[in-house]
N, C-alpha and C positions, 0 to 999 in steps of 0.2 A: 338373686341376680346371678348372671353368670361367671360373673366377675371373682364371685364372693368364695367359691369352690365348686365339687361337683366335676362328673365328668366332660369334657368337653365336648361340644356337639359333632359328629363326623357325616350328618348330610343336612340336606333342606328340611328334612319330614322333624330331624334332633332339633333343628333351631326353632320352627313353630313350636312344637312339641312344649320345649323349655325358655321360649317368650316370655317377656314381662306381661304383664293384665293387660296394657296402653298397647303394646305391637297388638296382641290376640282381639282385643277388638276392633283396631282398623283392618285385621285381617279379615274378621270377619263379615264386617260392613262392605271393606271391597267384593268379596267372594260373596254377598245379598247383589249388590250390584253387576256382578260376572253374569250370574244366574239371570235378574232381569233385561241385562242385554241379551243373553242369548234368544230367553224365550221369544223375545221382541223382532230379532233378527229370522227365528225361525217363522215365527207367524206370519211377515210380510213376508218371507219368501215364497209362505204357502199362496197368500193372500194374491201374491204379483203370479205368481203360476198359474192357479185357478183363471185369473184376469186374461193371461193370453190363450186359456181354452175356450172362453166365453166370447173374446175377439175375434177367433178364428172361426165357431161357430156361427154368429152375428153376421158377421161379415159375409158369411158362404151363403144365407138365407137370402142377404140382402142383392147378393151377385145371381143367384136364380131368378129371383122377382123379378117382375118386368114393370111395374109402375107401386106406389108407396101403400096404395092402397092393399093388393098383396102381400107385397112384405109387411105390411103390420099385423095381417092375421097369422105371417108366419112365426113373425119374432114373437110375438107376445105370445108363444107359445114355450116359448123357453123359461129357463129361470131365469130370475132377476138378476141382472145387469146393470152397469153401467150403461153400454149402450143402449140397450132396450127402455131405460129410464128415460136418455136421453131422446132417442124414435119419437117414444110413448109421448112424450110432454111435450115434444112441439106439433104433432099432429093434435092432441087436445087443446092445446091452446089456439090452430089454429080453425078445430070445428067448432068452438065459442065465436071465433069472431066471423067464420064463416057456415054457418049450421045445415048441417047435409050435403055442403058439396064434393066432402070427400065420398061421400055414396051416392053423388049424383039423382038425389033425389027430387022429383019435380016442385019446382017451386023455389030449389035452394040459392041461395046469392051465388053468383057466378063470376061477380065484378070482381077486377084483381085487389089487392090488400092497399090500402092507402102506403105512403112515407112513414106514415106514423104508427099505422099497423106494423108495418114489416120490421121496423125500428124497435117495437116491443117485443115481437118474434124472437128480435134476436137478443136484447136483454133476456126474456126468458131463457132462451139457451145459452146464454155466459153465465146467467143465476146455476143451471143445473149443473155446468161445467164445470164451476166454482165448487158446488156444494159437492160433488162428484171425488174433484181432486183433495177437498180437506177431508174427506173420510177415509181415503186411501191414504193421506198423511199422518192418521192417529198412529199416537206415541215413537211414530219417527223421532221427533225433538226429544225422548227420553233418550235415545242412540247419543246425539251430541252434550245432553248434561253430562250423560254417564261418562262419557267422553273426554271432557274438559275438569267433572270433576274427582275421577278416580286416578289421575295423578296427583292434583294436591292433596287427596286423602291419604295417599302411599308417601309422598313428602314428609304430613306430617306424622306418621308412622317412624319413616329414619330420623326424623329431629327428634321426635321421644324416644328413640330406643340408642342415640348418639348421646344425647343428654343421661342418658341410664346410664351408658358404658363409661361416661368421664366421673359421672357419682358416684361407681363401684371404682375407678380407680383412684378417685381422691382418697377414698373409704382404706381400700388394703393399701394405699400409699406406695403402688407400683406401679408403672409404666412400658414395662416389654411387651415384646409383642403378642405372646400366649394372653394377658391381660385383655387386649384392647380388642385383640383380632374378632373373639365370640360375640361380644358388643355391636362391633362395627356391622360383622354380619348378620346378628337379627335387625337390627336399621335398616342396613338395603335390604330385607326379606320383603319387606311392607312397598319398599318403592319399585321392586319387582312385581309384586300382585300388585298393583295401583296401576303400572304397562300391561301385564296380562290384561288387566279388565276394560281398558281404553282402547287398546291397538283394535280389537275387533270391532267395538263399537262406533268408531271413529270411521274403519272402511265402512263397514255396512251403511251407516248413515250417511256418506257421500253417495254412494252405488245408490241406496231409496229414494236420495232427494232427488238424484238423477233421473232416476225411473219416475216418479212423479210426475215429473218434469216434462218427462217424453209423453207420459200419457195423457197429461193434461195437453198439451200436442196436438196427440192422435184426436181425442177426443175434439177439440176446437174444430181441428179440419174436419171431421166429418160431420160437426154441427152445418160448417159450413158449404158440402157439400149437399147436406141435404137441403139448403135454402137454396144452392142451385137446383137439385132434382126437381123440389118443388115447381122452381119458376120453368123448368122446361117442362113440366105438365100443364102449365099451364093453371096452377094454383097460386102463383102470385105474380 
């Protein structure tokens, strides 16, 4: 203990260093936790960067085309997307219900899509929108565990390492303040990494859920424009 002799600690690096067992492993459970928020943080950063190169491109494809039929030979030339996911699967779902009239082939049904067609149209594309936005959300929610729970782990770091310091001065049967001081401050060590490891994870996870948020957005509208484009060609 620190209490018990020994030299006194003179920084942060001394107090880890000369920790009881109890602080040194919520130390180091915060500091697993530190680490797997950031990687997390950096991923979806990567992850949401990449997304607005593939928006910008998608988009640019789709503003040359002049009917849906070209743009899909264009976009699906790209990598896979979000968008193009989305393109891809309602022109498929709606060459099943209408077969070759996207290519204008003779013979092909030409009648526009019933209520009940177009009503599954568009469940399919809430189904892809949905399925779209929960994969862009993986391990967001480790951001808000990590969040909510690396402060009561640095909590219970200062209760054991406060409880340490009043057991070392029952022990030498002093109470000044060289005694208590060493104590007190390996306690808040732990409740200081317990904030280091939340503060960022706590921003970052509002910022993603936000972003999510928006792109699940973006993506609805342009679900939803493209059920316009359709009908103004004349496809439903």
């Amino acid at each position: 203990m620190l209490q018990s002799g020994g030299a006194v600690p003179s920084s942060t690096l001394d107090l880890v260093l000369t920790s009881s067992l109890e602080t040194k492993v919520v130390l180091v459970i915060t500091a697993l936790f530190s680490l797997i928020s950031w990687f997390i943080i950096i991923l979806k950063w990567w992850q949401f960067r990449r997304l607005n190169k593939q928006a910008d491109r998608f988009f640019g494809e789709m503003e040359r085309a002049t009917r849906l039929q070209e743009a899909y030979h264009s976009v699906m030339k790209q990598p896979p997307s979000p968008y193009n996911r989305l393109f891809r699967e309602a022109l498929t779902f709606y060459s099943e219900l209408k077969p070759g009239a996207l290519r204008e082939e003779r013979g092909a049904d030409r009648t526009s899509l019933t209520a009940t067609q177009l009503e599954a149209l568009k469940m399919v594309l809430g189904k892809e929108v949905a399925a779209e936005r929960d994969l862009l959300g993986h391990y967001i929610p480790w951001l808000a565990t990590i969040g909510s729970v690396s402060p009561l782990l640095g909590l219970t770091g200062t209760v054991l390492g406060v409880m340490d310091a009043f057991i070392g001065i029952a022990s030498k049967g002093s109470g000044n303040l060289a005694a208590v001081a060493p104590g007190v401050a390996e306690a808040l060590i732990a409740t200081f990494a317990g904030l280091v490891a939340a503060i960022p994870a706590v921003i970052a996870y509002n910022l993603y859920v936000n972003r999510t948020r928006l792109f699940a957005g973006e993506l609805e509208g342009f679900a939803n424009e493209l059920i316009g484009t359709m009908a103004r060609e004349g496809l439903i």
